[in-house]
C-alpha positions as CSV (number, residue, x, y, z in Angstrom):
1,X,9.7,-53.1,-188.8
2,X,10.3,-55.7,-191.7
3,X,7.4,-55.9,-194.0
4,X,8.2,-59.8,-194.5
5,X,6.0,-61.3,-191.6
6,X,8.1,-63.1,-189.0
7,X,7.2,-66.8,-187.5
8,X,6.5,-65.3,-184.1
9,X,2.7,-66.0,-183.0
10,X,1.7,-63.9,-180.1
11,X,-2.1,-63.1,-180.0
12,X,-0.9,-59.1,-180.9
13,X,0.2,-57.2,-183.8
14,X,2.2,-60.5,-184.8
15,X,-0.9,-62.7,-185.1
16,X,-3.0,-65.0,-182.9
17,X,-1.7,-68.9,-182.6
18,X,-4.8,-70.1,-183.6
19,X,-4.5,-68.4,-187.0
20,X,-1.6,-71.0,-187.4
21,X,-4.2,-74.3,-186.5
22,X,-6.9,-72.8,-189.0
23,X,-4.1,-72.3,-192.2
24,X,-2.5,-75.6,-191.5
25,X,-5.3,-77.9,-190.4
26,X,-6.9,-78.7,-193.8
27,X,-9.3,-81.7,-194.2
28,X,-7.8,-85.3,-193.0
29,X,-4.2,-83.8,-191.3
30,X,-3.5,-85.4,-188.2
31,X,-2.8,-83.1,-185.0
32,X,-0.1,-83.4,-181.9
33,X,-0.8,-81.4,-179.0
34,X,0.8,-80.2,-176.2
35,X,-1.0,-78.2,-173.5
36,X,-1.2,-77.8,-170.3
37,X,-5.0,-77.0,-170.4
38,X,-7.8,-77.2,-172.8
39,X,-11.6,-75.8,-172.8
40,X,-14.7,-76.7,-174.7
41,X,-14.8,-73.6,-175.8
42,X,-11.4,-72.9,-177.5
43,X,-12.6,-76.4,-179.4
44,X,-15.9,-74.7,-180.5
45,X,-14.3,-71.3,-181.8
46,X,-11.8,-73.8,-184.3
47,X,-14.5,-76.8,-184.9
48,X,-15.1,-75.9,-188.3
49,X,-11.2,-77.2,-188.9
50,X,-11.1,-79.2,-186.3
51,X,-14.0,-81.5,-187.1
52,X,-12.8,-82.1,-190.8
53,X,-9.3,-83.6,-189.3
54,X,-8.8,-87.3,-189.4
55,X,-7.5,-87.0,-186.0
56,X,-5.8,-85.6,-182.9
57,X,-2.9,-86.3,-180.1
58,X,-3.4,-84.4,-177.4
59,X,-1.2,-84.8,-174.3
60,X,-1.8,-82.8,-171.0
61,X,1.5,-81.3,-169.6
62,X,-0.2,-80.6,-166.1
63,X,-1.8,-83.4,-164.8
64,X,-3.6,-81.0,-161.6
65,X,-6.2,-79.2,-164.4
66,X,-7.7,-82.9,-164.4
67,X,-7.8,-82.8,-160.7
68,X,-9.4,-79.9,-160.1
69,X,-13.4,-80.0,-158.6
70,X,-15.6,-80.7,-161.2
71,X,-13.2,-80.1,-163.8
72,X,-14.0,-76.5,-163.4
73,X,-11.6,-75.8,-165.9
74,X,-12.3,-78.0,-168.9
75,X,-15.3,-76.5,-168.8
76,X,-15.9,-72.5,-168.3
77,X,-18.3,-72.4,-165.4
78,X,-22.6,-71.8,-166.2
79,X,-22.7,-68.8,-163.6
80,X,-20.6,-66.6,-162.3
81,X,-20.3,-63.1,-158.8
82,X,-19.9,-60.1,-160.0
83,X,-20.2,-56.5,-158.5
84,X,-24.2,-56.4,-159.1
85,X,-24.7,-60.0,-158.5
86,X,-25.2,-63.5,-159.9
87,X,-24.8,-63.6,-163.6
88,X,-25.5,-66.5,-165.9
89,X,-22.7,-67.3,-168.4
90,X,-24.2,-69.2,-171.6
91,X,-26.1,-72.1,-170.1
92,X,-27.5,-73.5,-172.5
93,X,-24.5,-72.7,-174.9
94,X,-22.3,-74.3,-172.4
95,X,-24.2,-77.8,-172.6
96,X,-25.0,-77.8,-176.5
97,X,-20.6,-77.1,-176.7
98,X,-19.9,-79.6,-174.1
99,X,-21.7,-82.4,-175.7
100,X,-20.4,-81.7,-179.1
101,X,-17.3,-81.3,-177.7
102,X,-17.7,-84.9,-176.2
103,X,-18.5,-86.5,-179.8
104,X,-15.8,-85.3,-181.2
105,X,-13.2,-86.5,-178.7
106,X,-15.3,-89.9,-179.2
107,X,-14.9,-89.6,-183.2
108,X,-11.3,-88.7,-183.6
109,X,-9.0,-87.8,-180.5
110,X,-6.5,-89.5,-178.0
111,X,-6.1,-88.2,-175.0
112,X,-3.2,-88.5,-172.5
113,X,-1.5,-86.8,-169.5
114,X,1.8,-86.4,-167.8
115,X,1.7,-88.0,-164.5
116,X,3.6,-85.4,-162.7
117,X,2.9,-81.7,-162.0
118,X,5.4,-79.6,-163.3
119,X,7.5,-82.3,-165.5
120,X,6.9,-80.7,-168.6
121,X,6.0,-76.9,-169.4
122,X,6.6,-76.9,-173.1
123,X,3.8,-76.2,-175.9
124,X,3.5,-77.6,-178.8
125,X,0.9,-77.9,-181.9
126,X,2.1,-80.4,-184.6
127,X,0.2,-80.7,-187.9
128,X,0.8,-83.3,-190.5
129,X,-1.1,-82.1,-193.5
130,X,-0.6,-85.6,-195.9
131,X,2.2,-84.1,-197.3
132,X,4.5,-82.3,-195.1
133,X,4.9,-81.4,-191.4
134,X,4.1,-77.8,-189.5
135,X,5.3,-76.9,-186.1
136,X,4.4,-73.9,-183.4
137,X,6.2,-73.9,-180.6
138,X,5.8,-71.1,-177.3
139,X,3.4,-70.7,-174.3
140,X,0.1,-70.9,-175.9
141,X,-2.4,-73.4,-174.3
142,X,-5.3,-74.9,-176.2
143,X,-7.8,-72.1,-174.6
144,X,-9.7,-68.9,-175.8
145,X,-7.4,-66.3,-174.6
146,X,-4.2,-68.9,-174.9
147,X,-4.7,-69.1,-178.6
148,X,-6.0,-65.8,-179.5
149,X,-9.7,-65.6,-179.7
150,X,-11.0,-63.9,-176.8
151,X,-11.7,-60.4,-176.4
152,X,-8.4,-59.9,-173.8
153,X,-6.5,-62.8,-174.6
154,X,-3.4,-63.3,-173.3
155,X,0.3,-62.3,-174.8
156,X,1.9,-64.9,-175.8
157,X,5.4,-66.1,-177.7
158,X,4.9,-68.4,-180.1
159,X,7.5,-69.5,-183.0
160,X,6.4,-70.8,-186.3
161,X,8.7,-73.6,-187.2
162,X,10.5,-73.6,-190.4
163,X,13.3,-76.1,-190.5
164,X,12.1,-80.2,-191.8
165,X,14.6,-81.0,-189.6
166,X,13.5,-79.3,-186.1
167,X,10.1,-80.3,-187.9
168,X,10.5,-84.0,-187.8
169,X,12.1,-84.1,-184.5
170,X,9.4,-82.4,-182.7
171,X,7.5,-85.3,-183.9
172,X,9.8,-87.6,-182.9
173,X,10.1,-86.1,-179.7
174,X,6.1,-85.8,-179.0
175,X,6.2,-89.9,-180.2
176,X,8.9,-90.8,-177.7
177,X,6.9,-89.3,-174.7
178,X,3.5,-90.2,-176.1
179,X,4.9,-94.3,-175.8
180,X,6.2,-93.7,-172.6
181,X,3.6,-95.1,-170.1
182,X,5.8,-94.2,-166.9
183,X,5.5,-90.7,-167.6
184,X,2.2,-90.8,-169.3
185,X,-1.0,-92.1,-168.9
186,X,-4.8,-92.5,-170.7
187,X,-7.1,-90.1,-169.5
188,X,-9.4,-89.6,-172.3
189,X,-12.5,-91.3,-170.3
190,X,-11.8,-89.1,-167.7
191,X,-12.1,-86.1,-169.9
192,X,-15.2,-87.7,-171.5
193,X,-17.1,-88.4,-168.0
194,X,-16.3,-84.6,-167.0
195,X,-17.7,-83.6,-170.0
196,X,-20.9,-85.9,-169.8
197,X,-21.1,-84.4,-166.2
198,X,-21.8,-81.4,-167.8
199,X,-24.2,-81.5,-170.7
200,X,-26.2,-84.6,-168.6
201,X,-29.4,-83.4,-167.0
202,X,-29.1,-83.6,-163.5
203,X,-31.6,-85.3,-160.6
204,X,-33.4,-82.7,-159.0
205,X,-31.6,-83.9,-155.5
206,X,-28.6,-82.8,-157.2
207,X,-29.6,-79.4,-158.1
208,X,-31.1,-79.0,-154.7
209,X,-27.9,-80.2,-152.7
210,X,-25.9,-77.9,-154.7
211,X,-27.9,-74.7,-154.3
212,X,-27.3,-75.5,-150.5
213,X,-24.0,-75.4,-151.1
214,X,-23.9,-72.1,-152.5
215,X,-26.2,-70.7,-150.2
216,X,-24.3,-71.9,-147.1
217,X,-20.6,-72.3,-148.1
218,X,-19.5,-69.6,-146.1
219,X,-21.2,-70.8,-143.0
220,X,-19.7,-74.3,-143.2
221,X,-16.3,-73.0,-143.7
222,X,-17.0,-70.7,-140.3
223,X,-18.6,-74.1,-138.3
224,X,-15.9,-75.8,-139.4
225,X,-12.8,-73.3,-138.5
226,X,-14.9,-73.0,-135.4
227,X,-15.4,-76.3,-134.8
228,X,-11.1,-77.3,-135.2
229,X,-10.5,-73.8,-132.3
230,X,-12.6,-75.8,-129.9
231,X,-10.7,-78.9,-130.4
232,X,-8.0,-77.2,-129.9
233,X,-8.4,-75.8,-127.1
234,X,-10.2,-78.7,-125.2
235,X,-13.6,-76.8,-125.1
236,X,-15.5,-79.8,-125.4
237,X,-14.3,-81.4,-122.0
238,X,-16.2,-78.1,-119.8
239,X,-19.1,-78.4,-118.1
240,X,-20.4,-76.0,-119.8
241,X,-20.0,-77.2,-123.5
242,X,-21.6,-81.0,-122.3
243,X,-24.9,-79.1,-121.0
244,X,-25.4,-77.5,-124.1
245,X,-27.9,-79.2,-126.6
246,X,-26.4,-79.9,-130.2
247,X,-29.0,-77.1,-132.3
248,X,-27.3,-74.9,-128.8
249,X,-23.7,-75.8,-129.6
250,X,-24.8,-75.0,-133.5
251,X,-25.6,-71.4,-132.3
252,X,-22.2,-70.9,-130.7
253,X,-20.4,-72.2,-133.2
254,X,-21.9,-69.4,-135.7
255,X,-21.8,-67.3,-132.5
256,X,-18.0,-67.1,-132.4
257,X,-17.5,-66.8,-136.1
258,X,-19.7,-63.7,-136.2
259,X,-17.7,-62.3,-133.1
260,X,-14.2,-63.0,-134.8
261,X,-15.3,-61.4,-137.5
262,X,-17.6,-58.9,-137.2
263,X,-16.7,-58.0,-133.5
264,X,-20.1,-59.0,-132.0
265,X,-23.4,-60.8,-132.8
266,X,-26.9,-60.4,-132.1
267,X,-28.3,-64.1,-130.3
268,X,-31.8,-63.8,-131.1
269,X,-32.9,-67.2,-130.2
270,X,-36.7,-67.1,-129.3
271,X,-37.9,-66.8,-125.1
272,X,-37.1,-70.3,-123.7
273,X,-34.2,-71.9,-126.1
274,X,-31.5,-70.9,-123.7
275,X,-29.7,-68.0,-125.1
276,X,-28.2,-68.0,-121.3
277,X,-26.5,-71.0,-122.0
278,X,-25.8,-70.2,-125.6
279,X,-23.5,-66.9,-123.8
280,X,-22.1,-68.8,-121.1
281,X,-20.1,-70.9,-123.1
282,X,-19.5,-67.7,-125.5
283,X,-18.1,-66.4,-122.2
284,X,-16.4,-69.7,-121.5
285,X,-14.9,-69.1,-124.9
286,X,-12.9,-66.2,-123.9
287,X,-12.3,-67.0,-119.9
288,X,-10.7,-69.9,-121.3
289,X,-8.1,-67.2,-123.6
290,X,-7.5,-65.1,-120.0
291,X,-10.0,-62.6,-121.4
292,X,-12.3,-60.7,-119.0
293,X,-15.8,-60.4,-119.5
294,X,-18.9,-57.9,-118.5
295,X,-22.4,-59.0,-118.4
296,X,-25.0,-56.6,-118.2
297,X,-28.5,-57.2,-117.7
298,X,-31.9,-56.1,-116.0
299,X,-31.9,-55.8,-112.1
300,X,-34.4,-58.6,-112.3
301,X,-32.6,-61.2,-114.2
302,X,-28.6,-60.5,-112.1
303,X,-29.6,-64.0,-110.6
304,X,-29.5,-65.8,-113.9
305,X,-25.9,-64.9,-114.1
306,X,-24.6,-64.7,-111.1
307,X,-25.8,-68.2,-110.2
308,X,-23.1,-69.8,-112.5
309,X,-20.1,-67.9,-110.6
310,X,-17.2,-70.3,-108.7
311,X,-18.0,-67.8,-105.9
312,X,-21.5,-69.7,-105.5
313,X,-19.7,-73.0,-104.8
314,X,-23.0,-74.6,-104.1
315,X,-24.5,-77.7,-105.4
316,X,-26.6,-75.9,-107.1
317,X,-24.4,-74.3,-109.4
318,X,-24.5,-77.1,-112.8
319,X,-21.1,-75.0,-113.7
320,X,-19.2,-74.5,-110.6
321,X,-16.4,-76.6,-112.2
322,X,-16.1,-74.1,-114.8
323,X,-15.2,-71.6,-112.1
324,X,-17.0,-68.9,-113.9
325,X,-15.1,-65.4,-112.8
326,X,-16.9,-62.8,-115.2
327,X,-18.3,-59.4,-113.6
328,X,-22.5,-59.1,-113.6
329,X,-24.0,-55.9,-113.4
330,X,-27.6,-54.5,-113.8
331,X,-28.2,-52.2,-117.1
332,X,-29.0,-49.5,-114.5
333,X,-25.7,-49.6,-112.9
334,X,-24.4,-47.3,-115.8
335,X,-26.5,-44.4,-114.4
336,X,-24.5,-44.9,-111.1
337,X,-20.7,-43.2,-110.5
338,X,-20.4,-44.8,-107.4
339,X,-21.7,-47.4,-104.9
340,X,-21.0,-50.9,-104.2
341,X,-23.2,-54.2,-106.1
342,X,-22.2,-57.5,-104.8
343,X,-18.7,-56.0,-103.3
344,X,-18.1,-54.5,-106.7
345,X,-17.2,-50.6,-106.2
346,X,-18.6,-49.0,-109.2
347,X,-16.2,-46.0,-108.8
348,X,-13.2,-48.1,-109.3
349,X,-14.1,-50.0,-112.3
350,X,-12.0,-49.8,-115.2
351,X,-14.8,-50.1,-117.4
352,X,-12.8,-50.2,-120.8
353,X,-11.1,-52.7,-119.5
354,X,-13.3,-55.6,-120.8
355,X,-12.7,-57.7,-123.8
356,X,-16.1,-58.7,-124.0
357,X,-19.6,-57.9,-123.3
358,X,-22.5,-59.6,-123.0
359,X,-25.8,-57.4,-123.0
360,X,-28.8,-59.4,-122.0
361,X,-31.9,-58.1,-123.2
362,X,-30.3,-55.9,-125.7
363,X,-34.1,-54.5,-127.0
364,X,-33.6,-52.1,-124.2
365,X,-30.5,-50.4,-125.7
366,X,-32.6,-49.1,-128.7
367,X,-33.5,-45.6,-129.9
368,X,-35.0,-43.7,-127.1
369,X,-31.8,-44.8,-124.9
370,X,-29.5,-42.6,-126.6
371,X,-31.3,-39.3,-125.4
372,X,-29.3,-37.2,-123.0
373,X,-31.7,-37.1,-119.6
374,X,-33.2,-33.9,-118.9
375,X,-30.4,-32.8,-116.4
376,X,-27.4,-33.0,-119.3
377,X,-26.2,-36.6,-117.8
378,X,-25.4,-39.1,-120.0
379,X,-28.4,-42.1,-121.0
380,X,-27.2,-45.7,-120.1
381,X,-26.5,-45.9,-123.8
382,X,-24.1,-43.6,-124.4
383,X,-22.2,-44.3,-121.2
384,X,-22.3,-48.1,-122.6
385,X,-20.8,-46.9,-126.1
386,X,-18.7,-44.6,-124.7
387,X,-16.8,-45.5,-121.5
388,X,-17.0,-49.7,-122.4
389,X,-17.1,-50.1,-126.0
390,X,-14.6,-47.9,-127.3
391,X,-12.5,-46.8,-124.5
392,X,-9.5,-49.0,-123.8
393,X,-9.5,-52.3,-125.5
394,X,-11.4,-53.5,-128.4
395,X,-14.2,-54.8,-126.6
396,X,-16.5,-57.8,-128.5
397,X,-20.2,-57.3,-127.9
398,X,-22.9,-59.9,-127.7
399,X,-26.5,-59.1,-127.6
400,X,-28.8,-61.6,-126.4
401,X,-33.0,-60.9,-127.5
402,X,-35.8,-62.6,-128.4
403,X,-37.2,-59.1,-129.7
404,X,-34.3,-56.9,-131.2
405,X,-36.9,-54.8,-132.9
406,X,-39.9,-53.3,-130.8
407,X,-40.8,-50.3,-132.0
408,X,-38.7,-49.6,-135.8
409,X,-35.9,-50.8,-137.0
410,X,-34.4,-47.7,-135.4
411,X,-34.2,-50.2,-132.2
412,X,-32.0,-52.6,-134.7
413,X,-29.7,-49.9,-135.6
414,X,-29.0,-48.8,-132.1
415,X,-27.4,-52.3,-131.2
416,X,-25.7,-53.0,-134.9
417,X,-24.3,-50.1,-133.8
418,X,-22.8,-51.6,-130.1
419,X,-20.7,-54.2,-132.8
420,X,-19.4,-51.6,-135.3
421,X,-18.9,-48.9,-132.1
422,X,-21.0,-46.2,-133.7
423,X,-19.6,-46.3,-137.0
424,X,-21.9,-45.8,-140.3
425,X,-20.0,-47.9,-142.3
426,X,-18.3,-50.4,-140.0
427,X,-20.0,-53.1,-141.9
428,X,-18.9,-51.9,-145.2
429,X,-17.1,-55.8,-146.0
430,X,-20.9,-56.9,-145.5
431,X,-22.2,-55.0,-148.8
432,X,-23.8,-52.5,-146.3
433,X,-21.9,-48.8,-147.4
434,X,-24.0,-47.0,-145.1
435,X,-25.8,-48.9,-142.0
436,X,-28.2,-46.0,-140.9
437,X,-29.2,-45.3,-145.2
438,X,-30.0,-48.8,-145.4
439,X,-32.3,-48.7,-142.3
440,X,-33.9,-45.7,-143.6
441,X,-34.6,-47.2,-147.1
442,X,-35.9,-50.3,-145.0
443,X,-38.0,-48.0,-143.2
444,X,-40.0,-46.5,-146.1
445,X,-43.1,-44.4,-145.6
446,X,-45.2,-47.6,-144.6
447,X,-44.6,-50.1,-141.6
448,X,-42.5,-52.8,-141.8
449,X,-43.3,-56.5,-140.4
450,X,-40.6,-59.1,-139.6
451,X,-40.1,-62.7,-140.9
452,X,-37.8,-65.2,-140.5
453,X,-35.2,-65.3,-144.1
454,X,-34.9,-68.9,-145.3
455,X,-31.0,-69.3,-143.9
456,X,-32.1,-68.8,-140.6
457,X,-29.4,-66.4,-140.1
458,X,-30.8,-62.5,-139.4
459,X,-34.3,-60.8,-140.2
460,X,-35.9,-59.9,-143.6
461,X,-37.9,-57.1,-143.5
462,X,-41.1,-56.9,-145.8
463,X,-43.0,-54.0,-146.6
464,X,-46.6,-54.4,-146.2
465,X,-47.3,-52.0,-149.4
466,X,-45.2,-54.4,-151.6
467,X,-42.5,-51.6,-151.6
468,X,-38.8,-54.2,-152.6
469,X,-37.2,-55.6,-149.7
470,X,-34.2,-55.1,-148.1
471,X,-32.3,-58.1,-147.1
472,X,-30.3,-58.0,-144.0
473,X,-29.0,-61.5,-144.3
474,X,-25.3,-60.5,-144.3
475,X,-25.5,-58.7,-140.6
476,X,-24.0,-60.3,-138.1
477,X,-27.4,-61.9,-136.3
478,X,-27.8,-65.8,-135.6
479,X,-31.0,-67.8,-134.8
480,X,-29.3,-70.8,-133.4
481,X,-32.6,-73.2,-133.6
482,X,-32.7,-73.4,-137.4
């Protein structure tokens, strides 16, 4: 290669564009710009030339980096997710930037913007040094890694300019669409307020609004895809939807979220807030698709469902418009090969056959179920995992208890594992690599109680020797009356 230097700018071997703005932007030259975005901190890296210039054009070619939320990109943001979590980018460097920023623009710079995304992609820096004109012209933005002086900045190809002629015209050309108010437009107190949104000090409410936000995104984007499927489907006009109360609909709203995408969900509303209800309009749900469904609950309780069936025609029935046509059987029933329970032949059941189902009082699938019986037979558990959840189709579960944890948290693994059909690291998307380690570290050598975590959606359990937590929040459990 040459040993004369070439004009070409590109943040490599050839030099960074910003090495241009520092040698040609002494003390009282005047600056065009052209970019299509510009950060607070690009201006703080070059503000020992750029505050000593006796002024600055700067005109936005892409009108949308104005538009975005907060002006996220003006200025870089005060936090951001990583692999091990939350991490804080420069706070208070961010505001003491922003505001300086902010009296500079004030002191010495004009700001305007294209009016239509996409019109114009070129880049230019102009400088006017009181004697004579310098040019760049390439792909380089007014930012950090556009101009060189991040740690990974980008590649860029950028020409140094070295013709008066092409020199003048570029101005001449920057002047002509600077002037021209149907393709550009003021936006220099729109910059400034984004700016002052920044470095102001905001009103507690604010702070506390936002941190909801954060906390709760996800969930609001679930309720609300949840909320356009049931307009779309007419849910709302069943008999079933109308009887529910509003913290009730709430529940199945996160209830068939966590289903879609988890494949099943623990309801575990406490005793008397109508988790019956809750499922039957989970089980409305997928009638309403043409999929079949299979409760299974205590002999004691087969009433509580079977009431609500279009064969029980009776006044009685709040649902009978609904024609309910799911199949109810007792948890017991899956010791049985044969026999007959309301006209249902057990032998002829195709038990894999179901694309959901509902387990009431799911507390006594836990642990101790999964023993083989002294005679070799299969327990109701494994029959349950085995010849309904994963045979045949992909069967949805939903697990309705007040008290998903009676003995350990063995009992909660036993029915996380009815969603993720027996499968250690079925909830792997969740941040859990291994469901059965985590329990175990949960378990530790002392007892564990139970409380209620803040978002009201799944169980937090604490160690009562102040061993750290482990935070279950991601699993796919819902309390439906928070």
């Amino acid at each position: 290669m040459s040993s004369i230097r070439s004009g070409i700018r590109d943040n490599r071997r050839r030099g960074a564009a910003s090495e241009f703005v520092v040698q040609r932007g002494v003390p009282e030259s005047r600056l065009s710009v052209v970019s299509a975005y510009f950060t607070t901190f690009a201006y703080e890296r070059l503000s020992n030339t750029l505050d000593r210039i006796a002024g600055m054009r700067f005109l936005f070619g892409e009108p949308r980096f104005l538009q975005d939320a907060d002006n996220a990109n003006l200025v870089p943001p005060a936090f951001s997710f990583e692999e091990d979590g939350l991490r804080l980018v420069e706070q208070l460097r961010q505001r003491s930037v922003a505001l300086r920023c902010a009296a500079w623009i004030r002191d010495r710079v004009e700001i305007r913007s294209v009016k239509r995304s996409g019109l114009l992609h070129g880049k230019l820096v102009h400088i006017d040094d009181g004697r004579r004109g310098h040019a760049l012209v390439g792909s380089s933005n007014f930012t950090i890694n556009g101009l060189g002086l991040g740690d990974s900045s980008n590649i860029e190809l950028n020409l140094v300019v070295d013709s008066d002629r092409d020199r003048e015209d570029l101005l001449t050309w920057f002047d002509e669409l600077w002037a021209d108010t149907e393709l550009t437009e003021d936006v220099r107190d729109e910059v400034l307020r984004a700016l002052e949104a920044t470095y102001a000090h905001p009103s507690p409410e604010f702070v506390y609004f936002k941190t909801l936000i954060h906390i709760f995104s996800d969930y609001l984007d679930d309720q609300a895809a949840e909320e356009e499927r049931l307009e779309q489907t007419a849910f709302e006009q069943t008999a079933t939807w109308q009887m529910l109360f509003d913290f009730q609909k709430d529940g199945l709203r996160a209830v068939l979220a966590k289903i879609e995408k988890h494949g099943g969900c623990i309801l575990a509303d406490s005793v008397g807030l109508g988790k019956t209800f809750t499922a039957l309009a989970v089980i409305k749900w997928f009638e309403k698709r043409n999929k079949s469904v299979l409760v299974l609950c205590p002999k004691k309780l087969r009433e509580n469902w079977t009431d609500f069936l279009a064969v029980n025609n009776s006044e009685m029935n709040p649902l009978r418009d609904d024609r309910f046509g799911f199949t109810v059987l007792s948890h017991t029933d899956l010791s049985r090969e044969s026999g007959r329970v309301d006209g249902v032949d057990l032998a002829k059941i195709e038990w894999g056959n179901y694309d959901l189902v509902v387990i009431d009082e799911s507390h006594n699938f836990r642990s101790a179920s999964r023993n083989r019986s002294s005679g070799g037979r299969r327990s109701r558990y494994e029959r349950l995992m085995d010849d309904v959840i994963k045979a045949g189709l992909k069967t949805k579960v939903l697990l309705l208890s007040a008290t998903p944890v009676n003995n350990n948290l063995s009992d909660l693994k036993s029915q996380l594992d009815l969603i993720s059909t027996d499968n250690g690291d079925g909830f792997t998307a969740l941040g859990v690599p291994h469901l059965g380690n985590l329990i175990g570290s949960a378990q530790g050598p002392s007892p564990a109680r139970w409380i209620t975590t803040a978002n009201c959606r799944a169980m937090l359990p604490v160690s009562t020797s102040g061993e750290k937590s482990v935070s279950f929040s991601s699993l796919p459990t819902t309390r439906s009356q928070c």
